[in-house]
C-alpha positions as CSV (number, residue, x, y, z in Angstrom):
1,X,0.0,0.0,0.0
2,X,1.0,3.4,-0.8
3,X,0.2,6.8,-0.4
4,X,0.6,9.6,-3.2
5,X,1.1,13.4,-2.0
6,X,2.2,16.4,-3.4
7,X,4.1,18.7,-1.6
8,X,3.2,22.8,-3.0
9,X,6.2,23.6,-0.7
10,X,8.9,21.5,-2.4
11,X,7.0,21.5,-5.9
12,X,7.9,18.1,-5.0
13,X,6.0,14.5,-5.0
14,X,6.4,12.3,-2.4
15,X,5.7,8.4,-1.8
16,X,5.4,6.7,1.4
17,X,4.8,2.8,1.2
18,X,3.2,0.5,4.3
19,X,4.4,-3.1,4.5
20,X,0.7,-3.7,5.2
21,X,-2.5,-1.7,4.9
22,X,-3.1,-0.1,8.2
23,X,-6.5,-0.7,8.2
24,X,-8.9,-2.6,6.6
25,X,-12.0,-0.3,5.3
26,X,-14.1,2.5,6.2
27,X,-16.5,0.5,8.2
28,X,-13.1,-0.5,10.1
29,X,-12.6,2.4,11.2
30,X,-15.8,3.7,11.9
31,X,-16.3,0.9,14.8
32,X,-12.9,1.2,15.7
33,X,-12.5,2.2,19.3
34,X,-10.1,4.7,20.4
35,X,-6.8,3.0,21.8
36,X,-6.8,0.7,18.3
37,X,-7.8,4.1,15.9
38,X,-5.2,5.9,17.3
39,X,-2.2,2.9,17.4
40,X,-3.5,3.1,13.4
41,X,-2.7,7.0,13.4
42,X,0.6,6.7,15.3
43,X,1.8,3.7,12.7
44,X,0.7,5.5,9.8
45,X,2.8,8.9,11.0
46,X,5.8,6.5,12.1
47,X,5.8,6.6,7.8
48,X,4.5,10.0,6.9
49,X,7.2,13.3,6.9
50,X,6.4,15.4,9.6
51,X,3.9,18.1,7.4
52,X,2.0,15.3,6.6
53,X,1.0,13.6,10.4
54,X,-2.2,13.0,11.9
55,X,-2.7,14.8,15.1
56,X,-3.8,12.0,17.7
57,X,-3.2,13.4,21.5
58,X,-5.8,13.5,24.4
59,X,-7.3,16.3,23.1
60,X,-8.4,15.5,19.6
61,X,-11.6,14.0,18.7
62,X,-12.2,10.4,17.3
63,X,-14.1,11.7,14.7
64,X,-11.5,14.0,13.5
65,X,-8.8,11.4,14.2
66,X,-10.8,9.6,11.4
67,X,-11.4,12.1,8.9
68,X,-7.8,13.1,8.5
69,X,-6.7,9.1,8.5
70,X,-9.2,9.3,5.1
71,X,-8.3,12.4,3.8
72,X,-4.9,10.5,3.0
């Protein structure tokens, strides 16, 4: 699996690769509870450049935890 971006900043397009899709589906992460949506979040930043991470701390929603995890 494998993730397309462009980056405006470095007029640049970057590639970042997963040994194994994070997640299965939406539907997987809809009925995902917290600890396991966010361990998805955390592995799929371990990957991304910095720019590109999914904000996951105490204070962030699950539902917003989600959207940006589909946005990519």
């Amino acid at each position: 699996v494998a993730l397309q971006t462009t980056s405006l900043s470095t007029d640049s397009i970057i590639i970042t690769s997963f040994q194994r899709a994070p997640f299965c589906c939406h539907e997987d992460l809809v009925t995902m509870p917290r600890p396991e949506l966010v361990q998805v979040a955390q592995n799929i930043n371990g990957r991304l450049p910095k720019a590109l991470q999914i904000a996951c701390g105490d204070d962030v929603e699950d539902a917003d935890i989600r959207g940006a995890i589909e946005v990519l």
